[in-house]
N, C-alpha and C positions, 0 to 999 in steps of 0.2 A: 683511402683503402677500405674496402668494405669488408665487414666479418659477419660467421655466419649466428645464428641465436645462440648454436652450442658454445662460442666464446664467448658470445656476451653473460651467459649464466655463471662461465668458469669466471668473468671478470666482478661479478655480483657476489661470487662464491669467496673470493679474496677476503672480503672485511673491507677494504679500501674506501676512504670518503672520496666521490663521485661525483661531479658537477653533469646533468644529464638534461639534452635538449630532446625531448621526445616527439617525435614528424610524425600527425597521422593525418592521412588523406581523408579530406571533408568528402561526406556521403559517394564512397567508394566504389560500393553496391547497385551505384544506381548505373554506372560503365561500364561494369558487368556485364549487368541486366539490360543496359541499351546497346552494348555493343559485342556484347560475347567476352569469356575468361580471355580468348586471346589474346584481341586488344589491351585485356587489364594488363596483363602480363607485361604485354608492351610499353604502356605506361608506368609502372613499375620500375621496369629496364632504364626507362627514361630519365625517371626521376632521380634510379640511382646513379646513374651516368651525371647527371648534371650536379650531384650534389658532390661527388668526386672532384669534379671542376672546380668548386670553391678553392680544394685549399689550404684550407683553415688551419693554421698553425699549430699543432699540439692537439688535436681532435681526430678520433678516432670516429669510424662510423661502422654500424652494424645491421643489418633488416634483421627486423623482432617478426610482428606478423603480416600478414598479408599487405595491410596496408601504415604499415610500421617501421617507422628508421630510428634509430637512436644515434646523437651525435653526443659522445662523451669529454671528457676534460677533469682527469685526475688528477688537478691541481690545487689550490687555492679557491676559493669562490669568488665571481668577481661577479655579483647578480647584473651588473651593467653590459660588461662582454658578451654575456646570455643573449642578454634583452637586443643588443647589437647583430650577435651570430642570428638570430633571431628572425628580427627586423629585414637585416639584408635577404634570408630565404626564403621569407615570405612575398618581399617587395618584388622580389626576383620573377618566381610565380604569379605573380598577380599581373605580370605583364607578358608571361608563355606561354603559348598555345603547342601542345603537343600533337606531333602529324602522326594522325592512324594511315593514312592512304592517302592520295592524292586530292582527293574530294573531301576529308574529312578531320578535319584539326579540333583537339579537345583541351578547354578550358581545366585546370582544375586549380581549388583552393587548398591552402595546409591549415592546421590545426595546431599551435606548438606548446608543452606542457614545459617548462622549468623547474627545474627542484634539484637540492643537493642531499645526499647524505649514503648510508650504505646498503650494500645487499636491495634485496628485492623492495626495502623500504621507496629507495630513493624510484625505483619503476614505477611504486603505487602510488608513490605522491605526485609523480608528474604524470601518471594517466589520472588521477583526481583534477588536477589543474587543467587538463580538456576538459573532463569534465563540466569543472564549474565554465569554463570558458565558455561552452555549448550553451549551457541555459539560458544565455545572452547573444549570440554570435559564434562566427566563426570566422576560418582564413587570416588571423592574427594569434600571439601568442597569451602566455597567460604562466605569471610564477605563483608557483604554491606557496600556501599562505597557510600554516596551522591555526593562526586566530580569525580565519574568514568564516563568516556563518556558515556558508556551505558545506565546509571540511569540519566542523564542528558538530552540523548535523549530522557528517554522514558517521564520524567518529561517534556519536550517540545511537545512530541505527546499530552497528557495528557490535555497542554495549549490548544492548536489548538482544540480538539474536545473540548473543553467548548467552546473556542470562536467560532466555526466552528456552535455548537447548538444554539450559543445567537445570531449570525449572522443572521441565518435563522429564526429565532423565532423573531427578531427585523427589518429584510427585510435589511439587508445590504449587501448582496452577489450582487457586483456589476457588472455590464457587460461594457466591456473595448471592443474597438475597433482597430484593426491594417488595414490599406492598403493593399490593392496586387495589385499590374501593370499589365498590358498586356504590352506584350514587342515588341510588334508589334506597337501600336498606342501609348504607352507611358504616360496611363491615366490608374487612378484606376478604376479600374471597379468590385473590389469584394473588402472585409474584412473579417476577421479572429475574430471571439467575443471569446474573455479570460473572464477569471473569475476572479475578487478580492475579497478581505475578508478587511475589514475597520477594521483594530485593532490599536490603541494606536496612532490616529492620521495619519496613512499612507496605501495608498491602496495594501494588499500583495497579490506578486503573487501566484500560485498553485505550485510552487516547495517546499512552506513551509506549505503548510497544508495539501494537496492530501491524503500524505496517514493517516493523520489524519481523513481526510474523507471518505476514504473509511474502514478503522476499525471501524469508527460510524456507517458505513451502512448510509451515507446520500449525498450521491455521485447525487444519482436519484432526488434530492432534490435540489441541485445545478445546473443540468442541465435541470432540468425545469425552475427555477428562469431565467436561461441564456435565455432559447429558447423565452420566455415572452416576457424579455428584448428586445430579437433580434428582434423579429416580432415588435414588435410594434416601436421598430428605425428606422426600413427598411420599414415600411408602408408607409412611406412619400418619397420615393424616389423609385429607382427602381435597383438595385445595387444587385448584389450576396451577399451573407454572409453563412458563414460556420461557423458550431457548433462542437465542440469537443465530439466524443460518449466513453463511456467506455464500458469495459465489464458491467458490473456492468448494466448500461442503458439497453443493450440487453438481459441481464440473465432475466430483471425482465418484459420485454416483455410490456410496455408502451409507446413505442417511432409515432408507428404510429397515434395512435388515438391521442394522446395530440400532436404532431404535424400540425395533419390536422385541429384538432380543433383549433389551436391558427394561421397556417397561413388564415382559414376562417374568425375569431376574427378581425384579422388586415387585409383583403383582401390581402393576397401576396400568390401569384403565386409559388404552390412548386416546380417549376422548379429553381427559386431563389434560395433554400436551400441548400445547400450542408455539407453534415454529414459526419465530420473527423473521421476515426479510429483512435483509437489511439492506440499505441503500445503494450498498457495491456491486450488485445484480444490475447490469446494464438492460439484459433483455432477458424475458421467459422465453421468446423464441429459440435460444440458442440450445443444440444439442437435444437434451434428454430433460430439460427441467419441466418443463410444461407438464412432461408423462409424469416424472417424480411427485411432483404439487400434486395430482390428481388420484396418483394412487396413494399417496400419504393420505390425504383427504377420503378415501375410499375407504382405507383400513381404519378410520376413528380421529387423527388426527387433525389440528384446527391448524387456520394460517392465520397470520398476521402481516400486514404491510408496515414496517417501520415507518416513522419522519416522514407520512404521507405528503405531501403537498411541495417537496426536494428533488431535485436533481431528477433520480429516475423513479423515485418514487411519486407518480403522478397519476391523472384519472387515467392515462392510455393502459395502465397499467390492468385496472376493472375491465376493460378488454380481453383480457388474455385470459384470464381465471377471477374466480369469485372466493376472496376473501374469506372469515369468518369475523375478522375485525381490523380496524384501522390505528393508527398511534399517529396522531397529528403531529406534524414537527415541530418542537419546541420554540422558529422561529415565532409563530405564531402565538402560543399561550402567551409566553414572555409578556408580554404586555396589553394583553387581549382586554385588560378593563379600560385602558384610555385610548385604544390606538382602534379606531373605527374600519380600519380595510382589513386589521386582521378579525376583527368582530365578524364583517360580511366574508368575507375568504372560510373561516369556517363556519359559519353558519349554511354556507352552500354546502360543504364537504360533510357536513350532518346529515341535512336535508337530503341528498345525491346517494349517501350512502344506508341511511336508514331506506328508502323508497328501496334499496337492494338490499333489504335484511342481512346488513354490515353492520355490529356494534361499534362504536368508536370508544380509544380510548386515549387523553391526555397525559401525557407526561409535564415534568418542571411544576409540577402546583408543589409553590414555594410558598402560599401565604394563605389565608384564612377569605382573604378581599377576591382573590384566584381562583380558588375552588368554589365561592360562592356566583362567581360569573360563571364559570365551568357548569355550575350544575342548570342556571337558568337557558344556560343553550341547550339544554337538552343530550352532554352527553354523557355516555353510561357510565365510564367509568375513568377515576384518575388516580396520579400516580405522582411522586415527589416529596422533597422534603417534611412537606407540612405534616406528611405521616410517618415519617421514617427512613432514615439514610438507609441504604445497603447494610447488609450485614452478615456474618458467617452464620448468625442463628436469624431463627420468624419471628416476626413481631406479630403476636396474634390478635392483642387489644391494641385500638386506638386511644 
């Protein structure tokens, strides 16, 4: 007997523990897209017709969404029965072709999530159990597991954006400061502004919440806080500082005017600023960045290509715009005194980029043996431990 989603909410609405087989059609979209919503419809129809056939003793069925069925079992949990009711719907499927028209019969796969428990829990734990299923396969089923890495992780993204919201809604996105040397004179003369998040007593960095923040869509929100921060540290001195951009920042086309507003705010000079790319920029071609890079660069301020030598950060990259300086990706330093390919790998990327009046600058010099390789290559400027962690205040003597 099929019911419609308004019961199935009234039956979530109950409190009642729940055994829930959740059916969703593998890549739905593309039947659609090849054959028109009609057909879908009609597949739809189909599937519900044939799941009505089963049967199934003591199970309830309902279409959630589009391509959505929930078979229920407000009993006992029997994870075996599941895996059984399961098995059988999938096995079923995997050998039916459904008739659009005479000429034209369609394959399709299911996707099945398992989980018991109540209310809207027990739906988001067995759309998580596709989930994880997905990242491996599909057209078999999959029971949720609260101790599986997967549900683990995403229970920790989960954290990060609540705290990532109360952060910003309570002003705790902190701005941290690192050193960079000129390797010429041997004095700081820039910093590098990070971002912390104040959770549980200790200031975290962005390798734990990033992409927590950027699935909240509050990424733009963090690096305004930063850019604040930065200007008004650096109004009292006279020191370079560079800010981390994401895509994210460029896509939503705000960086100029809240820039120039806040280095007028703190009187600093946007020749002072310099604005890291960071790696998560797939292309300058896309949209309006290209324009953004050039008029930033116009009005005073400097660029920076993060982790040059990475992913998208590459020479194709010197193509599109002209720098004011490079940060070689830390694969490389890491071991730059005994490992001979990353010796030559930037020794080009020196070479390439000095010939285009690009300064470079290192990051990770973690040791004394490091930055003395560092300086023999020839580049300007580094950055790392050996001079100083991050920190809420400047370290102004080495």
């Amino acid at each position: 007997m099929r019911k419609n989603y308004e019961a199935f909410k009234a039956l979530l609405a109950k409190g009642e523990k729940l055994n829930l087989l959740l059916i969703n059609i593998d890549s739905f979209n593309n039947i659609n897209d090849c054959y028109g919503s009609e057909c879908g419809d009609l597949v739809l129809n189909r599937i519900k017709t044939t799941l009505n056939t089963f049967e199934f003793k003591n199970i309830d069925i309902y279409r959630l969404e589009i391509d959505e069925f929930a078979l229920v079992r407000n009993f006992d949990f029997d994870v075996q029965r599941s895996i059984e009711i399961a098995d059988t719907i999938i096995s079923f499927f995997n050998e039916y072709e459904i008739e659009l028209d005479e000429d034209l019969d369609v394959k399709i796969s299911l996707s099945i999530g398992i989980a018991e428990g109540i209310g809207l829990r027990v739906l988001n734990n067995a759309r998580v159990a596709i989930k994880e299923l997905r990242l491996h396969t599909r057209g078999t089923y999959h029971v949720y597991d609260m101790k599986s890495p997967y549900v683990r992780a995403t229970q920790n993204n989960i954290y990060w954006i609540n705290t990532i919201q109360r952060s910003l809604a309570e002003d705790n996105i902190v701005a941290y400061f690192q050193a960079i040397v000129d390797n010429t004179t041997n004095k700081i003369t820039k910093y590098e502004c990070l971002t912390r998040v104040y959770d549980d007593g200790a200031y975290v960095p962005p390798l734990e919440f990033m992409k927590a923040a950027k699935e909240a869509r509050v990424i733009s929100l963090i690096t305004k806080s930063i850019i604040k921060q930065a200007c008004k540290m650096f109004s009292t001195n006279n020191y370079e500082f560079s800010i981390n951009i994401t895509n994210d920042d460029l896509e939503l086309e705000y960086l100029e005017e809240y820039l120039l507003n806040n280095t007028q705010m703190f009187n600093i000079k946007p020749q002072r600023v310099i604005l890291e790319l960071l790696e998560d920029i797939p292309t300058l071609k896309k949209g309006t960045i290209i324009k953004q890079l050039l008029s930033l660069q116009d009005k005073g301020f400097k660029l920076s290509i993060d982790d040059f030598g990475s992913e998208s950060s590459n020479f194709s990259r010197l193509l599109e715009f002209q720098p004011d300086y490079l940060k070689i990706d830390g694969s490389f330093v890491k071991n730059i005194v005994h490992d001979k390919k990353s010796q030559i790998i930037t020794t080009g990327i020196i070479s390439i980029a000095h010939q285009l009046g690009i300064e470079i600058i290192a990051e990770y010099i973690h040791s004394q043996e490091v930055q003395d390789k560092i300086k023999d290559l020839g580049i300007d400027f580094s950055q790392g431990y050996l001079f100083g962690e991050p920190s809420k205040e400047l370290k102004e003597v080495l």
